[in-house]
C-alpha positions, 0 to 999 in steps of 0.5 A: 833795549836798542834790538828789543826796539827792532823786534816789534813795534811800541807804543811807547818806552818809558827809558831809565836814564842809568841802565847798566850797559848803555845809558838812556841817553846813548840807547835813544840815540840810536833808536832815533837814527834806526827809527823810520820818522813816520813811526816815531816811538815816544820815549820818556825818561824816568829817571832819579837824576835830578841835577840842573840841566837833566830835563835839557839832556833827555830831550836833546837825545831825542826823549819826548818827555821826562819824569822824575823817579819816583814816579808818582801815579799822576805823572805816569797818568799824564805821560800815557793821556799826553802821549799815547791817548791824545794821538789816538793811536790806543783806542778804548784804554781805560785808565784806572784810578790809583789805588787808595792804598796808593794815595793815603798814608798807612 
């Protein structure tokens, strides 16, 4: 994740907390101290962990914001509108409306 960051700018990055090889935690790290400041890459945590202080450790890595796993469609919604769409930086993004598929039982 660290050289993908390096090989092309985004937008945003929505970081999983329990990768394999580097944590979430360490692999924000060191996107912050590569990163230019004035190019500030969002960085939000998906993550399953729901211990006390989980929110508080994504954050102090240097994370944006924090969803809980599963993630639900409106959570997603209000990342990308909080995030991206509110700093003007994607113009003309329509979001679609979840599925009902989505939202109804089967």
């Amino acid at each position: 994740m660290v050289r993908m960051m390096g090989a092309m700018p985004y937008d945003a990055v929505f970081m999983d907390c329990q990768m394999p090889e580097m944590d979430g935690y360490q692999a924000t790290r060191e996107i912050r101290c590569a990163e230019d400041p004035r190019k500030r890459v969002v960085i939000i945590a998906m993550t399953a962990e729901a211990m006390a202080g989980a929110r508080e450790r994504c954050f102090s890595a240097g994370m944006d914001d924090y969803i809980a796993k599963p993630v639900m469609f409106e959570d997603l919604t209000r990342a990308i509108n909080k995030w991206l769409i509110s700093r003007k930086e994607i113009a003309n993004v329509v979001l679609p409306s979840a599925p009902q598929t989505l939202l109804s039982p089967p």
